[in-house]
N, C-alpha and C positions, 0 to 999 in steps of 0.2 A: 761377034758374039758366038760364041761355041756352045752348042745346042743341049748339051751333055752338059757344060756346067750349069746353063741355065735350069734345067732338068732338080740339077744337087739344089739350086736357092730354094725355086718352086717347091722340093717336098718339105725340108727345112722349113718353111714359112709355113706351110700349110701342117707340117708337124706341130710348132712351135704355139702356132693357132689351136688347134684339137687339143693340145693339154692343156691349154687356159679358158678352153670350152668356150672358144668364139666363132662366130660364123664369119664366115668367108665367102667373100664374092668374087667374081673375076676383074673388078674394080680392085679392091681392099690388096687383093693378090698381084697385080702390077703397080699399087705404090709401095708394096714390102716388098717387091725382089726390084724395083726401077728400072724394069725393062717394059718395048713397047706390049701395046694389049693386043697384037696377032699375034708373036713371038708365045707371048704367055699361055694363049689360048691354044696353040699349036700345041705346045708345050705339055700342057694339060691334059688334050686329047690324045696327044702320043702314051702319057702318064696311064691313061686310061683304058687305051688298049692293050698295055703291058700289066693291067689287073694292079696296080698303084693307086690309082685313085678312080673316087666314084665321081667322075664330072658334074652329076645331075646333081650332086647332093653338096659338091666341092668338099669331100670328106675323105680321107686318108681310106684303105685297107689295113689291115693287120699287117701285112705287108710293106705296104708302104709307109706306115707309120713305124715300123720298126728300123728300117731304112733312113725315114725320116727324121727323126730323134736321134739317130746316131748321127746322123751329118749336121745337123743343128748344133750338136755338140764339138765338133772339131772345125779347125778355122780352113775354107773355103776359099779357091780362085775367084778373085773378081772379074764379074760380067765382063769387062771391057777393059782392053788393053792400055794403060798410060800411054798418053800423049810424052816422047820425047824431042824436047828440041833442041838440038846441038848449036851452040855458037860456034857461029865462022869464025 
């Protein structure tokens, strides 16, 4: 899992959230993006440091919400790579 894409779910979700005026836990927030809850929290904190998001409040910046809303809106690499299996 590429920590940058996770990064694009997390604000999306947490965008997605802030316009439908819901609250968001860090529970809520790893069954919307289905990644583990230290990755997401990592995730979060990294978010946090980069002035993206308010951790304490789990609430978007203007920033990040603007960010947020636009990746929300366009279609996203998935978390984790397909499983291929080749027959012999």
């Amino acid at each position: 899992m590429n920590p940058n894409d996770l990064s694009m779910h997390v604000l999306a979700a947490l965008a997605t959230a802030q316009f439908q005026d819901e609250i968001v836990t860090l529970e809520t927030l790893v069954e919307r993006v289905h990644a583990r809850r230290a990755d997401v929290r990592q995730t979060v904190s990294a978010l946090h440091r980069a002035g993206l998001v308010d951790a304490l409040r789990m609430r978007l910046t203007l920033a990040g919400f603007a960010a947020g809303h636009a990746l929300a809106a366009a279609p996203m690499r998935p978390l984790r790579a397909r499983m291929v299996i080749a027959a012999a």
